[in-house]
C-alpha positions as CSV (number, residue, x, y, z in Angstrom):
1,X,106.0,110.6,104.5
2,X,102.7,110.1,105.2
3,X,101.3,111.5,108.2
4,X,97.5,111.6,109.4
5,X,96.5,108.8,107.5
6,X,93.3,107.8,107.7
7,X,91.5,104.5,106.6
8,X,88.3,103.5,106.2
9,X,87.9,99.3,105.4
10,X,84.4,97.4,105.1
11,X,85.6,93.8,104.4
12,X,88.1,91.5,105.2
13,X,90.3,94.3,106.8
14,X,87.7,95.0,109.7
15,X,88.1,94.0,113.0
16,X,88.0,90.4,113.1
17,X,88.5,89.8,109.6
18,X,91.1,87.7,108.3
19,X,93.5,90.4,107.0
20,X,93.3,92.6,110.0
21,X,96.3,91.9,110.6
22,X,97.8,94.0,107.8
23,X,96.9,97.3,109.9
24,X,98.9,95.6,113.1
25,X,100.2,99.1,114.5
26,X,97.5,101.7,113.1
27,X,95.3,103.1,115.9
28,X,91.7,101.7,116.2
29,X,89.6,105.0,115.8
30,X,86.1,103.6,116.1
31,X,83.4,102.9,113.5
32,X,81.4,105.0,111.1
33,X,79.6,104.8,108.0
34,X,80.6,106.4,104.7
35,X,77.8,106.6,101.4
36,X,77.8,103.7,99.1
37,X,77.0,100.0,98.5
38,X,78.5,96.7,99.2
39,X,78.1,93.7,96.9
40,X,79.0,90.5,97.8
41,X,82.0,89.4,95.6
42,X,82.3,85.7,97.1
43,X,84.9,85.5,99.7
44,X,85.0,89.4,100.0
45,X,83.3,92.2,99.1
46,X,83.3,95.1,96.8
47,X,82.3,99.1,97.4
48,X,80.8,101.0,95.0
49,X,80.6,105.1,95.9
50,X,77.5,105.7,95.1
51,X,74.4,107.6,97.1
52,X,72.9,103.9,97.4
53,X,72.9,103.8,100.8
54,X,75.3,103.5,103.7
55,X,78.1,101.6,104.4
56,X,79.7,100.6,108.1
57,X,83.3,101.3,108.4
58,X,86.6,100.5,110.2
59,X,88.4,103.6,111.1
60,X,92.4,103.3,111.6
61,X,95.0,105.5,111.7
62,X,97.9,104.5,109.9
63,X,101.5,105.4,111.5
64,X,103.1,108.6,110.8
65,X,105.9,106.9,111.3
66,X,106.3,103.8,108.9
67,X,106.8,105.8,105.9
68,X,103.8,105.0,104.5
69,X,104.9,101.0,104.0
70,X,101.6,100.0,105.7
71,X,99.9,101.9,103.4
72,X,101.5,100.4,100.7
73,X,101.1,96.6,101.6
74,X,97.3,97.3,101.9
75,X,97.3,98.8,98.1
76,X,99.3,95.1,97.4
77,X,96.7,93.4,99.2
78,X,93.7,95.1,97.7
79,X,94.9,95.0,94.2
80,X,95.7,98.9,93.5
81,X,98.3,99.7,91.6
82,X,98.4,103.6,91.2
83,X,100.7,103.4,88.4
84,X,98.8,100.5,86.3
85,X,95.2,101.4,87.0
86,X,93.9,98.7,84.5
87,X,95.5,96.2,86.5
88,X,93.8,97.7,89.8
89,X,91.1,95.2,91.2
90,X,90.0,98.3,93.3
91,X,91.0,101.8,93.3
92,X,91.9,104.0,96.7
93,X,89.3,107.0,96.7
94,X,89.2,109.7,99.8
95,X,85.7,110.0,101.4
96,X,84.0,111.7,104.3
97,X,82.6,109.6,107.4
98,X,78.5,110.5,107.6
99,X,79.0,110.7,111.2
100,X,82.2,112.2,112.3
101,X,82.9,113.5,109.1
102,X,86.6,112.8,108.8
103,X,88.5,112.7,105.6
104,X,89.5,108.9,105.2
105,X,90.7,106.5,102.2
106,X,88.9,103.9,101.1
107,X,89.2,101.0,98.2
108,X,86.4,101.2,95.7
109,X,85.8,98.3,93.4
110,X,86.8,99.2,89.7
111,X,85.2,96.5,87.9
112,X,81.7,95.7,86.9
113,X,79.2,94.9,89.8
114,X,76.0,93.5,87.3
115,X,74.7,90.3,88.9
116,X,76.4,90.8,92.0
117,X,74.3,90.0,95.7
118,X,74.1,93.7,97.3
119,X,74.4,93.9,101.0
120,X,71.9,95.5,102.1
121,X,72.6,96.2,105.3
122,X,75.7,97.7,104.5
123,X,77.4,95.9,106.9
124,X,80.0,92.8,105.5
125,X,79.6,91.2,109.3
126,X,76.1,91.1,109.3
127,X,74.5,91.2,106.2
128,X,70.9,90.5,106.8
């Protein structure tokens, strides 16, 4: 069981994105930022962990409860496999928050980013 589960999303998991609704249930801790850069991957985008600049953040909790199946269809829907990882579209990495400095999971994008549009603002939402 997983308990304390933190997650950090950036995309199309955010509040208001259209796949919020796979983290129906966790509790809504706020936002933050967490070191690295966004690139613009067409209909979603990617994370790279690097010291490139800053990224804005969902924070959930996930349910202590659920036996980590919440968890787990979030890995299905970001592509992570964690026992294929050449099959993995983007890998699950633990990071610290810059400003509340939590311990949170997030997905990292595990392919090539060359020639990719970079977010600059770090934000997916608002990306001017």
């Amino acid at each position: 069981m997983i308990t304390n589960a933190r997650i950090a999303v950036y995309g199309t998991l955010r509040r208001g994105g259209p796949a919020n609704g796979f983290l129906l249930g966790a509790k809504y801790l706020g936002q933050d930022k967490i070191k690295g850069t966004i690139y613009n991957l067409g209909a979603f985008p990617g994370l790279v962990l690097d010291d490139g600049g800053e990224v804005i953040v969902d924070l959930y909790e996930l349910p202590a409860d659920d036996n980590g199946s919440m968890l787990q269809e979030v890995d299905i829907y970001e592509g992570y496999y964690p026992t294929d990882k050449s099959r993995c579209l983007y890998h699950r990495r633990n990071v610290t928050t810059l400003e509340g400095c939590l311990e949170v999971m997030a997905y990292e994008y595990a392919h090539e980013v060359d020639n990719k549009w970079v977010v600059k603002s770090g934000d997916w939402f608002n990306p001017s």
